[in-house]
C-alpha positions in Angstrom: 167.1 220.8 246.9 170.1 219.7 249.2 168.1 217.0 250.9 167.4 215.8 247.5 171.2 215.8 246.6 171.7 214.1 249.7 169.5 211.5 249.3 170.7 210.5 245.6 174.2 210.9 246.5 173.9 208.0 249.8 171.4 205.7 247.4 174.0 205.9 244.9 177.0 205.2 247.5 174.7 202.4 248.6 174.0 200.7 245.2 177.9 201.4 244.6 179.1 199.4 247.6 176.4 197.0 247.6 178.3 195.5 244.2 181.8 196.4 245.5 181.5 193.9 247.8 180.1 190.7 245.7 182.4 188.1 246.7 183.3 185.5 243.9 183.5 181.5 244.7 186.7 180.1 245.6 188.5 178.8 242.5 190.1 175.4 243.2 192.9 173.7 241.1 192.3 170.5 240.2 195.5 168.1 241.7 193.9 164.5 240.8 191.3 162.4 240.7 189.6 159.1 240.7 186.8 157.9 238.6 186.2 154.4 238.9 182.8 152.4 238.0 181.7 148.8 238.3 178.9 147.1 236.2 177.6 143.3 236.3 179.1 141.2 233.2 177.7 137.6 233.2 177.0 137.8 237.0 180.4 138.9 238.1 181.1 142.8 238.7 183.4 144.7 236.5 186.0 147.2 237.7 186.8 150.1 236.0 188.6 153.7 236.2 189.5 156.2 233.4 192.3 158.7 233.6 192.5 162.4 235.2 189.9 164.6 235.1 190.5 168.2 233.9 187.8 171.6 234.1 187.2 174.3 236.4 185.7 174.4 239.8 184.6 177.1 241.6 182.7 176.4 244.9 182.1 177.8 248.4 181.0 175.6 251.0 179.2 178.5 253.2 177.0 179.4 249.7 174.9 177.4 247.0 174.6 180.1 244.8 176.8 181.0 242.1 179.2 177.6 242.7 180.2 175.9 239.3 181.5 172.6 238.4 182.4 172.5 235.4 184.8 169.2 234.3 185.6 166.1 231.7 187.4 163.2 231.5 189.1 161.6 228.6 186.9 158.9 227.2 190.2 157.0 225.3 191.5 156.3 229.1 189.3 154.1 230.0 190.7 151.2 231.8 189.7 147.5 233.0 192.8 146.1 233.5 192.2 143.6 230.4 193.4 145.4 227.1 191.1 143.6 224.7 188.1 144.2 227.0 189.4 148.2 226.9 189.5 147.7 223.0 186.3 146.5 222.7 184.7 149.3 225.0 186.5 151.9 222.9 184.6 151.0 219.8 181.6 153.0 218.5 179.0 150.0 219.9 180.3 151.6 223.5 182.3 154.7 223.7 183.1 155.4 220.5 186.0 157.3 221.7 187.0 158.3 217.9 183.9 160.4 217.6 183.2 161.6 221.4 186.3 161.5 223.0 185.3 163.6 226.1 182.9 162.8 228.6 181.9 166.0 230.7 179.8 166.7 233.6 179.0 170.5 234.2 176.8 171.7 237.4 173.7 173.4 237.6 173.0 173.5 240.3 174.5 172.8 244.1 172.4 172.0 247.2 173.8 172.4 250.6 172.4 169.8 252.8 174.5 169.5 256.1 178.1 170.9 256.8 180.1 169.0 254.6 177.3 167.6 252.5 175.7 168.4 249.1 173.4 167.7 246.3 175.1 168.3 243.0 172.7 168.7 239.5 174.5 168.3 236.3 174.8 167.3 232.8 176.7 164.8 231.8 176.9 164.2 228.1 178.3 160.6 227.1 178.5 159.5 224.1 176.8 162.9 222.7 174.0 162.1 224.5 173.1 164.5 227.3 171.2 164.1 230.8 170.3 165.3 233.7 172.0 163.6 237.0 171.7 164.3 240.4 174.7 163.1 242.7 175.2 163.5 246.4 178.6 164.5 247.3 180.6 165.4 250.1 183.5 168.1 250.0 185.9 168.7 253.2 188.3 171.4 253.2 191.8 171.4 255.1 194.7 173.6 254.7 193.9 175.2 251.3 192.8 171.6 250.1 189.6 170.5 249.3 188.4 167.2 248.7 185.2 166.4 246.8 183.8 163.2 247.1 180.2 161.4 245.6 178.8 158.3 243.4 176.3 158.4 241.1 174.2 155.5 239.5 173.7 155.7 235.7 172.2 153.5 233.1 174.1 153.1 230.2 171.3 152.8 227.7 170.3 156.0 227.7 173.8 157.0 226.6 173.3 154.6 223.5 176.5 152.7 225.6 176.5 148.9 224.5 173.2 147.2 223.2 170.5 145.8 225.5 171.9 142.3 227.1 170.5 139.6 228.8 174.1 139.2 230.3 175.4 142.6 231.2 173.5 145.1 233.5 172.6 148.4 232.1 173.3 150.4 235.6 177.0 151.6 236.5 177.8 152.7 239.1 180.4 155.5 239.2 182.8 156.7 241.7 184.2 159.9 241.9 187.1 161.7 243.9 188.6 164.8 243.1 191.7 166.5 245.3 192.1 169.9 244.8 193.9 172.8 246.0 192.5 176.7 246.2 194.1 179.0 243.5 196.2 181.6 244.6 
């Protein structure tokens, strides 16, 4: 009967410790960002950016388990640098920004490729539409800050963004930095 005891009481300390010590990704505050994208217009390449990104990261480097992206950007900040082009775009035939005024992207999935390197799954719901995306990024840590980095290639038909056009290509191409620092 006391071996018995014995052996309930240490699997029980065992199962008891074994969850004490589940460690929780590093949360990371989001300091700014950069989303830029460039599409062809009647053979030249448009620039744009929109604004800052807001969410909720929580990643570890050493793990690929249990990491979470979760962020969005405003849709109404979209920018060109020509403000009638930026009106147009802001219009339901593009973003529709009235109706969907967030764009999001929110992680599924992180795969750790080399030090430093990663293959991020997400959703990213445009326009109401969502998708699955797959972007390579690359994050590098100094000093409590961490710097994510990665571009993605989209078409913008599948987000019901624009009509089809003989003049304007339907791929984008989107580039994405994100400074953060880790939450205290």
């Amino acid at each position: 009967m006391y071996k018995l005891f014995i052996v309930l009481a240490v699997t029980v300390l065992f199962t008891l410790t074994g969850f004490k010590y589940k460690t929780q990704n590093t949360e990371w505050t989001l300091v700014s960002s950069s989303v830029t994208f460039k599409i062809k217009n009647a053979g030249f390449t448009v620039d744009g950016k929109f604004g800052a990104m807001s969410g909720t990261i929580l990643f570890d480097p050493a793990k690929t388990t249990d990491n979470s992206i979760d962020v969005s950007i405003n849709a109404e900040s979209i920018s060109t640098g020509n403000g009638t082009r930026d009106g147009h775009l802001k219009k339901k035939e593009y973003f529709d920004v009235a109706t969907y005024p967030k764009i999001s992207m929110k992680g599924t999935l992180i795969a750790k490729l080399t030090d430093g390197t990663y293959k991020g799954y997400f959703k990213l719901t445009l326009k109401g539409k969502t998708k699955d995306v797959v972007m390579p990024f690359t994050f590098s840590e100094s000093d409590g800050k961490g710097t994510f980095k990665g571009t993605l290639k989209i078409n913008r038909l599948d987000y019901g963004v624009g009509g089809s056009s003989i003049v304007m290509s339907d791929d984008v191409n989107l580039s994405i930095v994100v400074s953060t620092v880790k939450k205290q």
